[in-house]
N, C-alpha and C positions, 0 to 999 in steps of 0.2 A: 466613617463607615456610611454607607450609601445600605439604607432600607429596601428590602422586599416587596412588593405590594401588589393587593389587586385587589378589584372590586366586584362584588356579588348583585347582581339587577343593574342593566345597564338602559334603562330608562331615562329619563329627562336630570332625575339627579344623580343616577347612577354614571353617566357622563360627565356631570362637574366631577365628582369625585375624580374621575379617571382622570379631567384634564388636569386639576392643580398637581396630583400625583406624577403626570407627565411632565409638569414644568416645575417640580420641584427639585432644586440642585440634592437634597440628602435623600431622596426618594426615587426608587428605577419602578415605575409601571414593568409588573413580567403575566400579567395573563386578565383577562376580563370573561365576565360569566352570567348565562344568562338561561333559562329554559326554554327561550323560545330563540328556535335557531336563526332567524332573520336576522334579530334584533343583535346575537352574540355576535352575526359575522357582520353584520352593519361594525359595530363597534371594533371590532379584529382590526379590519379596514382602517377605520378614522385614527387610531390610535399606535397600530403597527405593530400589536402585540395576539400573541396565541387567545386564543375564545374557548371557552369549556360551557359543557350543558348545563352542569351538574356542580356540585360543589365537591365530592367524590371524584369525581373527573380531573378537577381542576387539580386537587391534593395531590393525585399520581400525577401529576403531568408537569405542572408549575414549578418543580423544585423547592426549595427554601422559601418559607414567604415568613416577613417578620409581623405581617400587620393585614389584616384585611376590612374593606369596607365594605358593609353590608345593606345596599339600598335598593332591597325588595320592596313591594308594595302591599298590596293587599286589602282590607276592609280597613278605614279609616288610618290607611296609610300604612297600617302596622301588625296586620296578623299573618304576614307571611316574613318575619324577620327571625322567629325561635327555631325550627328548625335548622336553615344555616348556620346559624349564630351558634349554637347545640354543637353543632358537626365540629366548627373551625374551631371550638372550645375543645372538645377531643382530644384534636389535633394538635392541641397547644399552640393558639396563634390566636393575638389579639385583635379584637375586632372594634372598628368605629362604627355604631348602628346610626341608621336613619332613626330622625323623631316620627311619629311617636314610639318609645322606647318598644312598645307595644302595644295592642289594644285589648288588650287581660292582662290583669295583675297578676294573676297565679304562673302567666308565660314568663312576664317580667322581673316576676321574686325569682325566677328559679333560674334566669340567664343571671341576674347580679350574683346569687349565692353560687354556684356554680362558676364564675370568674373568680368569685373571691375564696373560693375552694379549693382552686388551680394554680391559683396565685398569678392569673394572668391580666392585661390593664386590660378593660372594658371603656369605653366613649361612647358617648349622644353628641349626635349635630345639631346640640342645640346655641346654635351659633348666633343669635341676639347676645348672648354675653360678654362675644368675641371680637365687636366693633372697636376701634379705638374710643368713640366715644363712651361707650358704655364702660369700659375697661379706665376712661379719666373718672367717670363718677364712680365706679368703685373705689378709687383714689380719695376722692373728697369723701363718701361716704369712712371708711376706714381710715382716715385723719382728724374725725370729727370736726369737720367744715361745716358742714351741714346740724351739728348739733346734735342732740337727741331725738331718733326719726318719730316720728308721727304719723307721717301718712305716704301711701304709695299709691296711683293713681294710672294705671294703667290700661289703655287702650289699643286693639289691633284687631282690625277690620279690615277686609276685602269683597270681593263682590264674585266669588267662586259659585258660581252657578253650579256644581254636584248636588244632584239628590242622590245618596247613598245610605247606610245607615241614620239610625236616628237620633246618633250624637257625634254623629262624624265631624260637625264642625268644632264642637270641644276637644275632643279626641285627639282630631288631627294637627288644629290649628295651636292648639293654647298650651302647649306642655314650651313653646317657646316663652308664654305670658307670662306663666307662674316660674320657669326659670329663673328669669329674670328677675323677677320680684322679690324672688327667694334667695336671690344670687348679694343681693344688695340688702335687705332689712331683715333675712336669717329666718330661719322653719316660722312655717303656719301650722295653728295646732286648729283653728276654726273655720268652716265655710260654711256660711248661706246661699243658695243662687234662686236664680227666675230667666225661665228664657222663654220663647214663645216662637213660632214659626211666619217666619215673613208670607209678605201676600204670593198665593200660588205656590208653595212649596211644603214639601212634606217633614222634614227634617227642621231640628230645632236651630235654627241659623241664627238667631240672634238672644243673648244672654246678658245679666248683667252678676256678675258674683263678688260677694262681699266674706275678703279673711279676716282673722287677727292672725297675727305672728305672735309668736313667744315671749318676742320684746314685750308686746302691750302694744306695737303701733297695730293701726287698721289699714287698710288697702282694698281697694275695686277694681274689677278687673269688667271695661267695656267690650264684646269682644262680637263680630257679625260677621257672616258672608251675605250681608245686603244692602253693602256699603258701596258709594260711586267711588269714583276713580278719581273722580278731585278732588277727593275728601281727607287724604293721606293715609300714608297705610300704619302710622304707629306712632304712640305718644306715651312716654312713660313720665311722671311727675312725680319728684322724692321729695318731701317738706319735712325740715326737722326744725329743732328751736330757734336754731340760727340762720338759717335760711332753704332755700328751697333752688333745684337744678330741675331740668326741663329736657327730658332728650327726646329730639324727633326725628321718626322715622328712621329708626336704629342707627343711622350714624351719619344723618349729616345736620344738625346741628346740636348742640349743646349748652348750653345759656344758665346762669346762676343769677336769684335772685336773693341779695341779703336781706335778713329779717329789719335791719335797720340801718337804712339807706337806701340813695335811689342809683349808685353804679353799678349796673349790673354789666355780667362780661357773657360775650357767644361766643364759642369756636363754631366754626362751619368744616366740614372737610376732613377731621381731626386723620392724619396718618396719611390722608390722600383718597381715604376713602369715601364715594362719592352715591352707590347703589349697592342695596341691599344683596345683588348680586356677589359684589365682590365679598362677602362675610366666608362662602365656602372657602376662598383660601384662608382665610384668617384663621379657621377655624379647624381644617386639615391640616393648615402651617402648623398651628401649634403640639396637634396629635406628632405627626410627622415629628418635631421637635422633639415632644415627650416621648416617643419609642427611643427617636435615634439616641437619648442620655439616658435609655435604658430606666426612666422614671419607675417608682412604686406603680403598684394599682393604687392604692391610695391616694397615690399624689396624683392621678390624672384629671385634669380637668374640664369638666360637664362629663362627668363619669355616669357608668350605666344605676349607679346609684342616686345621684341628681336625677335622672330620667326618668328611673323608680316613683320618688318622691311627687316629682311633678305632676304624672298619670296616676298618682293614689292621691293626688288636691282635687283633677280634673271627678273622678269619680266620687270622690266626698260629693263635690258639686251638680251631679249628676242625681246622686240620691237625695241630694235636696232639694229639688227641682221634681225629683218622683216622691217624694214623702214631707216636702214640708219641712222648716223647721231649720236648726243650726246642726251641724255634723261635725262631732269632734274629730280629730285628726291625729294618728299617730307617725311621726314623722321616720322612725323607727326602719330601717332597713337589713 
């Protein structure tokens, strides 16, 4: 069976979407959609399929669709995602959101509960999970290679010059951090944070937060837009009792070190993948997959309920940062 598809904001990521949808063999691209008319028939053009204004539009127009991808923009990336998302829920048709899942909780609780009400599958691109390499250390993580985890250490910085809101860099950037962190050593119930505003900007661009997870391990999470460009854009470090893996830069290398001994091993390249670009298809591949075997909602993976969870750590971290102090966590969706 060859999937329905099409995507909502045809902006910069609204175009990946459409392209792996275009070159994906179980996936037919049938319409793209946008509110600003330029931009929908720019896209018409590049991709060879009908442009709708509206998502209304598109409903009457597009026929059948099995899945749609929803990569509106908005304030810190994510307050113009609940209303389409709303609509195509109506309509009974699952939706893959751009991160962040949104930038209110109260939007965010009521798109998962409402998928999970409809009984339709829900997704976040949050595609740091979706690397091969991350995807081998959740491997050794769940084999217990690594041992009993202890510590998670994660770092991801760039140098995004946006002054836009005044938590846009958490907001926006970290619901991939805490994914990920989440994805490998299981819910945080705690956050502390501290952040401060780089020189000449308005907005709190650079952070440092510290969780506990459920397990008992702890984790920090480094995270700036006022970071150079030779600096690398990501480093995640998992240490458990028996040793410790190192992945960098989402997915080109990966490296184990034993607690005792000195051969350690690196993959470079794992799958072929080489830039952080290439993770959209990984990570639409695999939605694309779970529609076409007709997967649970439950069983989708980086579901709008992972995306939930992440944007309610980012927030703990937020009011701790405006109040001081450690913020407990309910993981709870």
């Amino acid at each position: 069976m060859t999937i329905r598809v099409a995507v909502v904001g045809m902006g910069h990521i609204g175009r990946r979407h459409a392209g792996v949808y275009r070159d994906h063999p179980a996936a037919e691209l049938v319409g793209v959609c946008d509110i600003n008319p330029e931009r929908a028939k720019q896209a018409e053009e590049e991709f060879g399929v009908p442009s709708y204004r509206s998502v209304t539009e598109m409903l009457e127009g597009a026929g059948r669709l099995d899945a749609v991808s929803v990569a509106t923009g908005g304030v810190d990336y994510g307050s113009e995602h609940f209303a389409p998302t709303m609509e195509l829920f109506g309509a009974g048709i699952a939706v893959l959101g751009e991160k962040p899942i949104s930038n209110r909780i109260d939007e965010a609780s009521q798109m998962v509960a409402e998928a999970r009400r409809l009984g339709l599958c829900y997704g976040i691109d949050l595609n740091h999970r979706f690397t091969p390499a991350a995807r081998r250390l959740k491997e050794w993580v769940g084999s217990g290679r690594l041992g009993e985890l202890n510590m998670v250490s994660m770092r991801l910085w760039n140098g995004n010059p946006t002054e836009a809101s005044p938590w846009f860099h958490l907001r926006a950037l970290h619901p991939h951090s805490f994914d990920i962190m989440r994805y490998l050593a299981g819910d945080i119930e705690a956050v502390a944070a501290f952040a401060k505003k780089g020189g000449g900007r308005s907005i709190w661009s650079t952070a440092k937060v510290v969780v506990q997870f459920r397990s008992g391990a702890v984790g920090t999470l480094t995270g700036a837009y006022d970071a150079g460009p030779s600096w690398g854009l990501e480093q995640l470090d998992v240490t458990g009792s028996d040793g410790r893996a190192v992945l960098d830069d989402a997915c080109e290398a990966l490296t184990w070190y034993p607690r005792k001994g000195i051969e350690t091993e690196t993959y470079r390249y794992l799958g072929g993948m080489r830039s952080f670009t290439e993770t959209f298809a990984s990570r639409i591949g695999r939605w694309v997959e779970q529609i076409d075997a007709h997967a649970g909602p439950e069983e989708i993976d980086g579901s709008g309920a992972d995306g939930l969870i992440a944007q309610k750590v980012i927030e703990a971290a937020i009011t701790s940062i405006q109040e001081g102090g450690v913020v407990l966590l309910d993981p709870a969706v």
